[in-house]
N, C-alpha and C positions, 0 to 999 in steps of 0.2 A: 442582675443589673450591672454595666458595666461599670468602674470604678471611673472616676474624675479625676483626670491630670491636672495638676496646675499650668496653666497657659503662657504662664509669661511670670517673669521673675526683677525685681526693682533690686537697687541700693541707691545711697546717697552718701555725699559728701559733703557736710559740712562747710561752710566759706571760711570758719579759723580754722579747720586740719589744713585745710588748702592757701589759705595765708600762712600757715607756723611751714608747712612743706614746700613755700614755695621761697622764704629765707634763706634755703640751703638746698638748692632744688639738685645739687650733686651728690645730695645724702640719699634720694630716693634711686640711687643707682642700681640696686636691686629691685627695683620697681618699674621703674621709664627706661625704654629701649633709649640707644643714643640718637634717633630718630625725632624717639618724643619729645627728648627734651631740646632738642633742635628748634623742632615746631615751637614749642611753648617760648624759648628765648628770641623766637622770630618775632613774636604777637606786640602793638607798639605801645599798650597801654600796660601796668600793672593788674589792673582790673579786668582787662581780656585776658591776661595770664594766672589770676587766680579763676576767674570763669571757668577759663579751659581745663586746671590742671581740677578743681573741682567734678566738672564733666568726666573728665579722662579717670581718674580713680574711681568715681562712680560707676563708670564701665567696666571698668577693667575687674570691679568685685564683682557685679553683677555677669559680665561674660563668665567669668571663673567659675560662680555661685552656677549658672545654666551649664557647661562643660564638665564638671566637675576637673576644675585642674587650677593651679597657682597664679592670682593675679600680676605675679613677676612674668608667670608664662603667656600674658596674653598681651599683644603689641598691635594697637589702635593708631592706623596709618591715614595721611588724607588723600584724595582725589585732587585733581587738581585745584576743583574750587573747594576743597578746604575741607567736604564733608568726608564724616569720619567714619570707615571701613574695618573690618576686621579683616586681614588676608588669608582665608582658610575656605577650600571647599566646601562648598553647602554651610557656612557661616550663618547661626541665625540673625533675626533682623533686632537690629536695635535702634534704640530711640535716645538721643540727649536732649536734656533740658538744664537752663541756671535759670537762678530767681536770685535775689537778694541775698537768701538763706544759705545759698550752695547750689550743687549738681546731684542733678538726678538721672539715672538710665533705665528706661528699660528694655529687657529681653526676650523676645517670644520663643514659642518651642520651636518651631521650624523659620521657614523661609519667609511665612508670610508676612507683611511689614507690619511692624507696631511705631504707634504713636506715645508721646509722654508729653504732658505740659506740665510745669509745679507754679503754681500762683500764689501769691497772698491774696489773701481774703480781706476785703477793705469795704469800710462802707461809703456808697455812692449818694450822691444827690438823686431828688427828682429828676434835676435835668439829663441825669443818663440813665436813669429809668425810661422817661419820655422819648431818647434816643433808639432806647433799644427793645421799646417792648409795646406793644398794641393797646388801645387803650381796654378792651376786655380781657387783659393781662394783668390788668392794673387791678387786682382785690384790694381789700381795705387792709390785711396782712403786708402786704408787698409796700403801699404806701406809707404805713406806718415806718417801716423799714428804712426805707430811704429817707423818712425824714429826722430819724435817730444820729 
């Protein structure tokens, strides 16, 4: 039988690593190309610059972690409209996400594209039950649920 690779590789980022890193965002000079930190002092809100640098070290251990190589060695560039690239031939696909909590990436083994969301888990009313589900979706489980 053949043996099972793992597919695809995550890290994350915390939203206080990312707030305590982003105080002194000149200390993670071993870390953010002068590019990066470019980008990041571009962004106009505090919170799109913790978002982002959350994002960006999430990548950057999870690129490292698939590559086997130093997250100082790995430099996460944008496109014009701002999506974020790795510049290396045959580069795998990666995926960002922020939530509340922090940044998340993940990494696939090849080319083909991966997705990542990170959510909280919150509980909803009936009325977004009602919105988003049929009523033979609706068991007496599910209803209970939402009205907890």
């Amino acid at each position: 039988m053949p043996s099972l690779a793992v597919a695809w590789t995550q890290e994350v980022c915390l939203r206080d690593e990312a707030e305590e890193a982003l105080r002194d965002i000149d200390c993670l000079s071993g870390l953010l190309s002068q590019a990066e930190k470019q980008a990041c002092r571009r962004l106009a809100t505090e919170k799109r610059r913790v978002d982002w640098l959350s994002g960006r070290l999430a990548a950057k251990r999870a690129l490292a972690a698939r590559l086997n190589a130093a997250p100082r060695d790995i430099e996460i560039l944008n496109d014009p409209s701002w999506r974020p690239y790795f510049p290396l031939p045959a580069a795998p696909s990666f995926s960002i996400t922020h939530t509340a909590a922090g940044g998340l990436c993940a990494v696939g083994a090849g080319s083909s594209p991966i997705g990542a969301d990170w959510e909280t888990i919150a509980a909803r009313g009936p009325d977004v039950l009602a919105f988003y589900t049929h009523t033979h979706e609706r068991t007496p489980q599910i209803l209970a649920s939402a009205e907890a």
